[in-house]
C-alpha positions, 0 to 999 in steps of 0.5 A, a space after each residue: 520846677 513842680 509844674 514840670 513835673 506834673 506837665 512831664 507827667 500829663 504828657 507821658 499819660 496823654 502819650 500812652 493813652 493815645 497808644 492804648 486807644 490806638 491798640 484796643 480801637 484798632 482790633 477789628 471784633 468779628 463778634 464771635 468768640 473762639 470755643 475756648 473764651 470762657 462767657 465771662 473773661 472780661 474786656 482788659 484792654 477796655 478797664 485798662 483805658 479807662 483806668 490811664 484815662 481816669 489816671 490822665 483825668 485826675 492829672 489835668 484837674 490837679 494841673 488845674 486846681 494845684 496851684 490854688 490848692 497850694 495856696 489855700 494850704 499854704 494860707 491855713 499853715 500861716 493862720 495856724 502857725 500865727 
C-alpha cells in the first residue's frame, strides 16, 4: 500500500513535468525583450522546471532506496528495543 503512494506520487510528477516542459520549451524567444522587462526579471518557467524535476528526482531515488531504508530503520529499532 506505501508503494502505491510513492508510484501515484512519481506519476503525478512524472506528468507535470512533462506538461511544463512542453510549455516553456514551446515558447518560440525572439531574443529581444519588449521595452518594459526589467534587465534583471528572472526565467520563472526555467527555476519552476527545475524545481518539479529536482521534486521527480528526489521521488525516484526514495522509490529506489525506500525499501532498504525501511529496513535498515527497522533493523536499528529491533537492536534498541532488544
Amino acid at each position: 500500500m506505501k508503494k502505491l503512494g510513492i508510484r501515484s506520487m512519481m506519476l503525478f510528477l512524472s506528468i507535470a513535468a512533462t506538461l511544463l516542459a512542453g510549455a516553456v520549451g514551446g515558447k518560440a524567444h525572439s531574443g529581444r525583450r519588449p521595452a518594459k522587462d526589467h534587465p534583471e526579471r528572472g526565467d520563472v518557467p526555467g527555476w519552476v522546471m527545475i524545481t518539479l524535476m529536482s521534486a521527480v528526482l528526489v521521488a525516484a531515488l526514495l522509490a529506489l532506496a525506500g525499501p532498504a531504508l525501511e529496513a535498515m530503520f527497522n533493523q536499528a529499532m529491533d537492536k534498541v528495543g532488544s
